[in-house]
KEDREN-857354 format. One record per residue: residue in three letters; x, z, y of N, C-alpha, C in turn. Coordinates in steps of 0.1 Angstrom, whole numbers, plus 5000, padded with zeros to 4 digits. Atoms other than C-alpha are relative to their C-alpha. Layout:
% KEDREN-857354
+-----+-------+------+--------+--------+------+---------+-------+------+--------+
|  aa | neast |  nup | nnorth | caeast | caup | canorth | ceast |  cup | cnorth |
+-----+-------+------+--------+--------+------+---------+-------+------+--------+
| ALA |     X |    Z |      Y |      X |    Z |       Y |     X |    Z |      Y |
...
+-----+-------+------+--------+--------+------+---------+-------+------+--------+
***
This chain:
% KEDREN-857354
+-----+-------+------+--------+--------+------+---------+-------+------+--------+
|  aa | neast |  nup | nnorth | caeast | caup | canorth | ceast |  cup | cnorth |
+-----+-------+------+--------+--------+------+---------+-------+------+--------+
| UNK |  5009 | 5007 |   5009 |   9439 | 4866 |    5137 |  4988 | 4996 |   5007 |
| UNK |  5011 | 5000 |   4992 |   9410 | 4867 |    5162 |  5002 | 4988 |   5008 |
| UNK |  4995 | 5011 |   4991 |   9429 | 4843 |    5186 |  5000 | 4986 |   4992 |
| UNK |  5002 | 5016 |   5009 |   9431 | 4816 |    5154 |  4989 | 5000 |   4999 |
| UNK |  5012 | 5008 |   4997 |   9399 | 4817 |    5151 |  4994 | 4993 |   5006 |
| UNK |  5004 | 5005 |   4989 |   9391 | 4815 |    5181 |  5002 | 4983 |   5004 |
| UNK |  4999 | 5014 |   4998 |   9409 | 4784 |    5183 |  4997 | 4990 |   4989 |
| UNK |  5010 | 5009 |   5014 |   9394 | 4769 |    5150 |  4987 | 5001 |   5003 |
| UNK |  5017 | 5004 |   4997 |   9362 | 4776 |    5161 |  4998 | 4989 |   5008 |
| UNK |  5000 | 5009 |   4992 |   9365 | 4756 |    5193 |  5006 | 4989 |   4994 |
| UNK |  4999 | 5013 |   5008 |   9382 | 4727 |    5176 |  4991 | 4994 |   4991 |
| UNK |  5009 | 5007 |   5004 |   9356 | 4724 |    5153 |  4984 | 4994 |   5008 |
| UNK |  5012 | 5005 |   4991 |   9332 | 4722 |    5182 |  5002 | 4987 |   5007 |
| UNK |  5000 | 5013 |   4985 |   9348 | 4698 |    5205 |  5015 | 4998 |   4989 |
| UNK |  4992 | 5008 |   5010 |   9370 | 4674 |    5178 |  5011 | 4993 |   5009 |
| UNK |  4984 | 5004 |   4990 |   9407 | 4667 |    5196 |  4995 | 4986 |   5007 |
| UNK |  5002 | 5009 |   4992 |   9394 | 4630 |    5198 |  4985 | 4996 |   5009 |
| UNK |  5012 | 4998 |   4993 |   9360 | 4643 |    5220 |  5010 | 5004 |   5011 |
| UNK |  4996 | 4999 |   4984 |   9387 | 4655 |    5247 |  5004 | 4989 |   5009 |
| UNK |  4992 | 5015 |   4996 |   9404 | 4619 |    5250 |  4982 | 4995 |   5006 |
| UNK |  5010 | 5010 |   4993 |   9383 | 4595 |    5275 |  4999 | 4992 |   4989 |
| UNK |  5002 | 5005 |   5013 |   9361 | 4576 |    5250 |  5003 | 4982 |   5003 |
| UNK |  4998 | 5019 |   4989 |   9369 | 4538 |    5275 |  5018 | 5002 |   4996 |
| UNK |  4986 | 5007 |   5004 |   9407 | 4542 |    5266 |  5004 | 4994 |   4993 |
| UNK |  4999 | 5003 |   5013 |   9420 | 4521 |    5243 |  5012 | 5003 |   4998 |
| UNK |  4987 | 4997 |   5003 |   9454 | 4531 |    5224 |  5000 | 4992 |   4988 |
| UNK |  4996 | 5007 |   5012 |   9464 | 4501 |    5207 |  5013 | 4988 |   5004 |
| UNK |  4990 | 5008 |   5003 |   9499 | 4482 |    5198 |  4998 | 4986 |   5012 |
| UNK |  5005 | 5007 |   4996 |   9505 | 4457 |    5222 |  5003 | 4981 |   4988 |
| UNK |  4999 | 5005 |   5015 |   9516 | 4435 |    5187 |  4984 | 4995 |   4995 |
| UNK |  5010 | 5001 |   5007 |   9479 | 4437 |    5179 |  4994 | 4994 |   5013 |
| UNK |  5009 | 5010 |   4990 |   9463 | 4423 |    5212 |  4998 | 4987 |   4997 |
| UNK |  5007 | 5020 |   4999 |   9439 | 4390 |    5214 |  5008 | 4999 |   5013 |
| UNK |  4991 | 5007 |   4988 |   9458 | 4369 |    5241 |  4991 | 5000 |   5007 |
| UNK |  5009 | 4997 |   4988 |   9440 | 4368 |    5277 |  4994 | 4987 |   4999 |
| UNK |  5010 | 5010 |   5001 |   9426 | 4334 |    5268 |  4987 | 5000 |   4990 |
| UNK |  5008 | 4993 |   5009 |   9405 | 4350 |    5239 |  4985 | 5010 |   5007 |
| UNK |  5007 | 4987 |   4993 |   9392 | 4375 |    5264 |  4991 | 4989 |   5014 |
| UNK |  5015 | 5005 |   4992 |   9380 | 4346 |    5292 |  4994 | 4994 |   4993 |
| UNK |  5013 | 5007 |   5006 |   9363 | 4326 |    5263 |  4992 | 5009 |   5001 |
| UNK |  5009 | 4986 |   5004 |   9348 | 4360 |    5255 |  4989 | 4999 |   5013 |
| UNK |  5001 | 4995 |   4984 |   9339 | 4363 |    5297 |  4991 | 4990 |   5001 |
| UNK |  5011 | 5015 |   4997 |   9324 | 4322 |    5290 |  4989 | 5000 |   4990 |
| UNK |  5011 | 4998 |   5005 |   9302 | 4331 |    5260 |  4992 | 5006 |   5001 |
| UNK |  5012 | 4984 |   4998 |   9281 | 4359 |    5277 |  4996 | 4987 |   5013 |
| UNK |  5005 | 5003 |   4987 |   9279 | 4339 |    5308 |  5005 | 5003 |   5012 |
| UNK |  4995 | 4995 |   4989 |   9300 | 4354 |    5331 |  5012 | 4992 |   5008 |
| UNK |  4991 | 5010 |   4988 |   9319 | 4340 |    5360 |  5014 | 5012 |   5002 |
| UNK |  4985 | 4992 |   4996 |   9356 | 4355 |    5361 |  5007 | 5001 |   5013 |
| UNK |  4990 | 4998 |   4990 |   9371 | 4366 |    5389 |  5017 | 5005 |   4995 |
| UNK |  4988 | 4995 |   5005 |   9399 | 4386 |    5373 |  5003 | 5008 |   4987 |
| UNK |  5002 | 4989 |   5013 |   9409 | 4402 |    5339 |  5016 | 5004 |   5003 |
| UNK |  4994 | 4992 |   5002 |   9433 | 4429 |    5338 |  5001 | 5008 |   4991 |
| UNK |  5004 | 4986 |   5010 |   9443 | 4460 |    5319 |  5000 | 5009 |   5012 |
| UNK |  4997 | 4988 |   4994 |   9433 | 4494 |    5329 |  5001 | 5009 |   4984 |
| UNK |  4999 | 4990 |   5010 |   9438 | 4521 |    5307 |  5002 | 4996 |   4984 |
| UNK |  4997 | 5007 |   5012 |   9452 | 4500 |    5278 |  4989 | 4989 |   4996 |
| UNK |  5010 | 5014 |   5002 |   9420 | 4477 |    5277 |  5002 | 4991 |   5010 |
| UNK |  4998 | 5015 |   4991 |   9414 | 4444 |    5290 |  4985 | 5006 |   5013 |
| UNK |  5009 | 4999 |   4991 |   9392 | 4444 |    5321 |  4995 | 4990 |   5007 |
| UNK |  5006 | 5010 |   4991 |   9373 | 4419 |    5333 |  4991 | 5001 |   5016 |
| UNK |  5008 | 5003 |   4992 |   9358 | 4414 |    5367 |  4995 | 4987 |   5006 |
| UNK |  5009 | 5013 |   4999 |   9334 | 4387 |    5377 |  4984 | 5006 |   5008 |
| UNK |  5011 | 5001 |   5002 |   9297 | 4378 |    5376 |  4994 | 5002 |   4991 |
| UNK |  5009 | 4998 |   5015 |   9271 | 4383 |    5348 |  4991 | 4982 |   5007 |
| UNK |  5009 | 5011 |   4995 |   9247 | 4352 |    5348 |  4992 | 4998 |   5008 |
| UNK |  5011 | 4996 |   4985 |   9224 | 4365 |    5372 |  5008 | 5001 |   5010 |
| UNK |  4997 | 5001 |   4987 |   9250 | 4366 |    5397 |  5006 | 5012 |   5003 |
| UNK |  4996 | 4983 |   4994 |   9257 | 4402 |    5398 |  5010 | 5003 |   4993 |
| UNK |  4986 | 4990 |   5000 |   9289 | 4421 |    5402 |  5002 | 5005 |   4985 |
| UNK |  4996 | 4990 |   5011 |   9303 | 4435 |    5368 |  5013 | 5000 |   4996 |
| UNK |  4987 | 4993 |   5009 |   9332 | 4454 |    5353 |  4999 | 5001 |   4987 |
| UNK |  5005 | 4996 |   5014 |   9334 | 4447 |    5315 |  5014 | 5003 |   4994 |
| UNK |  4988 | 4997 |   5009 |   9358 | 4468 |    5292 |  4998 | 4993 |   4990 |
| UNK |  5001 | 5008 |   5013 |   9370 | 4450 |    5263 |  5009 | 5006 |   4989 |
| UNK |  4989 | 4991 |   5007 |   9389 | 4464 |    5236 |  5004 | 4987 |   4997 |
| UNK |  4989 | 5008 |   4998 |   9423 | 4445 |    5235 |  5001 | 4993 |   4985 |
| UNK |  4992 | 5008 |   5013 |   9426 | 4438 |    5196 |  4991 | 4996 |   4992 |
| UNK |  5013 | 5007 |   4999 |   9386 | 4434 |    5189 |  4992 | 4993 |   5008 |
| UNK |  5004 | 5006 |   4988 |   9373 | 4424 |    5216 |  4986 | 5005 |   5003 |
| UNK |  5016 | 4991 |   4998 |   9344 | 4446 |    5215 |  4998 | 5000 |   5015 |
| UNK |  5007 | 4993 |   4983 |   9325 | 4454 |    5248 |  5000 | 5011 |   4998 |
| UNK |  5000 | 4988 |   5002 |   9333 | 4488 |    5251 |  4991 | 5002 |   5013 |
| UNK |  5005 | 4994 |   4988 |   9314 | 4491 |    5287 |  5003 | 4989 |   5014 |
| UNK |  5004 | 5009 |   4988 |   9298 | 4473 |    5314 |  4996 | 5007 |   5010 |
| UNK |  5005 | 4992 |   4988 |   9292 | 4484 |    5347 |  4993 | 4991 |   5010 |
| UNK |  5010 | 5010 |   4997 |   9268 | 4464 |    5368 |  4999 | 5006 |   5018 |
| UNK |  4999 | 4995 |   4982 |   9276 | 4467 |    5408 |  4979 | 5001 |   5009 |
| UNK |  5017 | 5008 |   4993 |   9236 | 4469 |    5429 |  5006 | 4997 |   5013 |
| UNK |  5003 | 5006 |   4985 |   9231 | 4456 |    5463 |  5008 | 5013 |   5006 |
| UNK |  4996 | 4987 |   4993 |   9245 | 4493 |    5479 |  5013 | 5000 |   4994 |
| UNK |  4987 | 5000 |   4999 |   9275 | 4486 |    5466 |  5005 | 5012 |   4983 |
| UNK |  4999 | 4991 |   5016 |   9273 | 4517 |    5433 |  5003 | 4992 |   4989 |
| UNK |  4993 | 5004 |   5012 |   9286 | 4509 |    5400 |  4990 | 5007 |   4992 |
| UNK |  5008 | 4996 |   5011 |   9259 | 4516 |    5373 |  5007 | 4997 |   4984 |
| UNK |  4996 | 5005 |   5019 |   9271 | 4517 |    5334 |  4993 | 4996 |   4992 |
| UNK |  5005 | 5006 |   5011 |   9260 | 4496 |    5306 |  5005 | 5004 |   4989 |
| UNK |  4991 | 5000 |   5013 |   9271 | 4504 |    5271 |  4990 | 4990 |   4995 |
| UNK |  5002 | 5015 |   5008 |   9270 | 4475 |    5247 |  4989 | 5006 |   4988 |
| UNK |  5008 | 4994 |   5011 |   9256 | 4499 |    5220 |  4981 | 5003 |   5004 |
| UNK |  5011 | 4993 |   4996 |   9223 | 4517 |    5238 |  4994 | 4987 |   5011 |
| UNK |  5010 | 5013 |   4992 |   9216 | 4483 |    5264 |  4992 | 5012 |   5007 |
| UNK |  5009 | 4991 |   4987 |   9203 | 4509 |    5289 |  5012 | 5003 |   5013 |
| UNK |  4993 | 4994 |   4988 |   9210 | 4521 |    5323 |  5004 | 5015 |   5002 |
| UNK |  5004 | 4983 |   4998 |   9224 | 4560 |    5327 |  4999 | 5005 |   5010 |
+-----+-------+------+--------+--------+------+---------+-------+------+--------+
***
């Protein structure tokens, strides 16, 4: 009886979908925007495309931002949300943007 707790306690601490990476997406490929959806997407921010792919079930873009600079943008495949930008500097590092907070971490 101690051991169920035990394991209901922790579940209600850390919620099954807190262990999943929160940048995956798990969705139908039925329900995907087509990859011409995703470089309008890539032309109304301003960004210069180099390549869009999937990683991890999202679409992935890499390119330019308007300023010129390096970025990796997740996109979720069937909104097309920005789930996560990452912004290359001059040294070559990968900095993250989220779309929500518009800060640097």
């Amino acid at each position: 009886m101690k051991k169920t707790l035990t394991i209901i306690g922790f579940l209600a601490v850390f919620p099954a979908g807190a262990v999943l990476a929160d940048d995956d997406c798990f969705v139908p490929m039925a329900e995907w925007q087509p990859r011409d959806s995703v470089a309008r997407l890539a032309e109304e921010n301003g960004w210069t495309v180099r390549r869009i792919k999937i990683d991890d079930g999202c679409y992935e873009i890499d390119g330019r931002d308007a300023a010129g600079r390096a970025i990796e943008v997740t996109v979720h495949p069937a909104t097309l949300e920005v789930i996560e930008i990452e912004y290359e500097d001059d040294e070559g590092d990968r900095r993250d943007r989220d779309r929500e907070g518009g800060h640097d971490d």
